[in-house]
C-alpha positions in Angstrom: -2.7 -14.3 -8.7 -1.0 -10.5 -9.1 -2.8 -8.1 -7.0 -1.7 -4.4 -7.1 -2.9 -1.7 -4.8 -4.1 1.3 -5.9 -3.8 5.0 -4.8 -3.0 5.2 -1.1 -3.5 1.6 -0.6 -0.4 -1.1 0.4 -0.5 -4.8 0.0 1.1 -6.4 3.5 2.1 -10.3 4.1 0.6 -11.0 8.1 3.1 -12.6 10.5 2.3 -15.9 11.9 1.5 -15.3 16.0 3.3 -18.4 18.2 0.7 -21.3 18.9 2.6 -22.9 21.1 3.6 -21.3 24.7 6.7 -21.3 26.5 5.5 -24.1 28.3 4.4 -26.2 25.5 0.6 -25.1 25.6 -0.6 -25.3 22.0 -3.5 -22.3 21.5 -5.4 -22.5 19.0 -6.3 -20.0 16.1 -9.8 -19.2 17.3 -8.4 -18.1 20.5 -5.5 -16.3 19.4 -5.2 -12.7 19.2 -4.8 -11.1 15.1 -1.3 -9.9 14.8 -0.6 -6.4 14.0 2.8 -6.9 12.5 3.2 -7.5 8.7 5.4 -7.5 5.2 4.8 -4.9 3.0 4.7 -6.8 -0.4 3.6 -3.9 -2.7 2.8 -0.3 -2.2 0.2 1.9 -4.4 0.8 5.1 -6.5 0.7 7.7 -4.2 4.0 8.7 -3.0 3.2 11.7 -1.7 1.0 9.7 1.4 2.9 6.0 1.5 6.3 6.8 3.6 6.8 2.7 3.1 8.5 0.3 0.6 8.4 -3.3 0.0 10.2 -5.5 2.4 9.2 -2.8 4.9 8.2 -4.4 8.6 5.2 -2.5 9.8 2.6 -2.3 12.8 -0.7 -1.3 11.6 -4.2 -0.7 13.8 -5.8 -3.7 15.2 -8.9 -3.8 13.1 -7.7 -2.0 9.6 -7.6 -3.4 6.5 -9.2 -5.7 3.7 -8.5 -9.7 4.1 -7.6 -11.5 1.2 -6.1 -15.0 0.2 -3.5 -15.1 -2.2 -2.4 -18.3 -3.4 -3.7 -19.8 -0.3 -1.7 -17.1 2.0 -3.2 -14.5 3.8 -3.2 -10.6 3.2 -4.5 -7.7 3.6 -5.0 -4.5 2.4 -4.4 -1.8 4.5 -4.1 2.4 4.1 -1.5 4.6 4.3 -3.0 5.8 7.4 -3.7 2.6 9.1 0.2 2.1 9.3 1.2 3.3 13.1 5.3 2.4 12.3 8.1 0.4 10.7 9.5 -2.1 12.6 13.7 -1.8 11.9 
């Protein structure tokens, strides 16, 4: 499935968190924390608001954005102005 992001919208790949702590713990999804890190997969066509590219690492708000599965992945799809910074 091709999905493409419209206006001031950008598509973003989420990070896998660590389930496994230093010391060997192994936490489990339901009691892990959503990550705020992601890849930017594919931006929309406003240029004048998106300051991001593909490949881009970014840190966005803890509770922003639309999930979606693509091909069995997760995604979301976030706002320009949900994105607090790129990660270099």
């Amino acid at each position: 499935m091709k999905v493409r992001p419209l206006a001031d919208r950008v598509l973003v790949k989420t990070e896998k968190t660590e389930s496994k702590t230093a010391s060997g713990i192994i936490i489990p999804d339901t009691a892990q924390e959503k990550t705020q890190t992601a890849v930017v997969i594919a931006v929309g066509d406003d240029k004048e608001k998106i300051k991001v590219a593909a490949g881009d690492r970014i840190m966005y708000d803890k509770y922003a954005g639309t999930s979606i599965k693509i091909d069995g992945e997760e995604h979301l799809i976030l706002k320009a102005g949900d994105i607090i910074a790129i990660i270099e």
